[in-house]
Each structure stands twice: as C-alpha cells, then as structure tokens.
C-alpha positions in Angstrom: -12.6 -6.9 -10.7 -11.7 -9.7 -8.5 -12.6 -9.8 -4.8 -9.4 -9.9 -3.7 -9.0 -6.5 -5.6 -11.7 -4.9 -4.4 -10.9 -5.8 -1.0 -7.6 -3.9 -1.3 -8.8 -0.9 -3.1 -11.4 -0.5 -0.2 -8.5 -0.8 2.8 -6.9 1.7 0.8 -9.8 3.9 0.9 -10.5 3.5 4.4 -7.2 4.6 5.0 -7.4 7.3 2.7 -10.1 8.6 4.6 -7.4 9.1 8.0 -5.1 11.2 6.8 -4.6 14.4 8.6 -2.9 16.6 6.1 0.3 16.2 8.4 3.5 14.5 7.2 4.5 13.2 10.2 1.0 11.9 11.7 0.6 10.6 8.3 3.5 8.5 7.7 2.4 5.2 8.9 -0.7 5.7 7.2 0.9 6.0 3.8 3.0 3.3 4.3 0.4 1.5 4.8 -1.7 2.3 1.7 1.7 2.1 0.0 2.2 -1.3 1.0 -1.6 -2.3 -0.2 -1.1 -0.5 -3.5 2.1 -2.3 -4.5 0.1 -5.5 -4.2 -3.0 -4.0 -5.7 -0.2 -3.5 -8.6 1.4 -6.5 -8.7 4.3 -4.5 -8.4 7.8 -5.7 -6.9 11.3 -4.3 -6.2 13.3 -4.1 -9.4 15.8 -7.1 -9.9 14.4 -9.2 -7.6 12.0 -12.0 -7.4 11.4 -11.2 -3.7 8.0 -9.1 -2.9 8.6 -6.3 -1.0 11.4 -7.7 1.3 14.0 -6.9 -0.6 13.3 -3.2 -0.3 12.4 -3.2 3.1 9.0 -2.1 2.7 
C-alpha cells in the first residue's frame, strides 16, 4: 500500500471512530468519510472526467 493510501484509510478511521449512531449528528461525518473513500477508490461521477464536482460532492 502506498502512503498516500494509508493516509486516507487512517482519516477514514479516525472518523469512523465519531459517529454517534445518530443520522442527523452523523451526516457531515459521513460525508466526509464518503468523500475520502471515493478517492481512496479512484472512483468518479459516471460520464464525466470531472472528480467529484460534477456531482456536487
């Protein structure tokens, strides 16, 4: 694993690791880790060559 991957995987943890259980208190969270993951992925909107902004994320 790269450094840059690992790097990622442990934000992801460390934001694992603040979720409450409650959607609402959560939601920023998630975003968050769903943000890191799509990169962690190398994953992008579909039909576009733009990262992330094309879907607003």
């Amino acid at each position: 694993m790269s450094t840059e991957t690992l790097t990622l995987q442990e934000e992801i943890n460390a934001l694992k690791v603040q979720l409450t259980g409650d959607l609402f208190a959560d939601m920023d969270l998630k975003d968050q880790i769903h943000n890191l993951e799509m990169k962690l992925n190398g994953v992008k909107p579909m039909d576009t060559y733009i990262d992330c902004v094309g879907c607003g994320s």
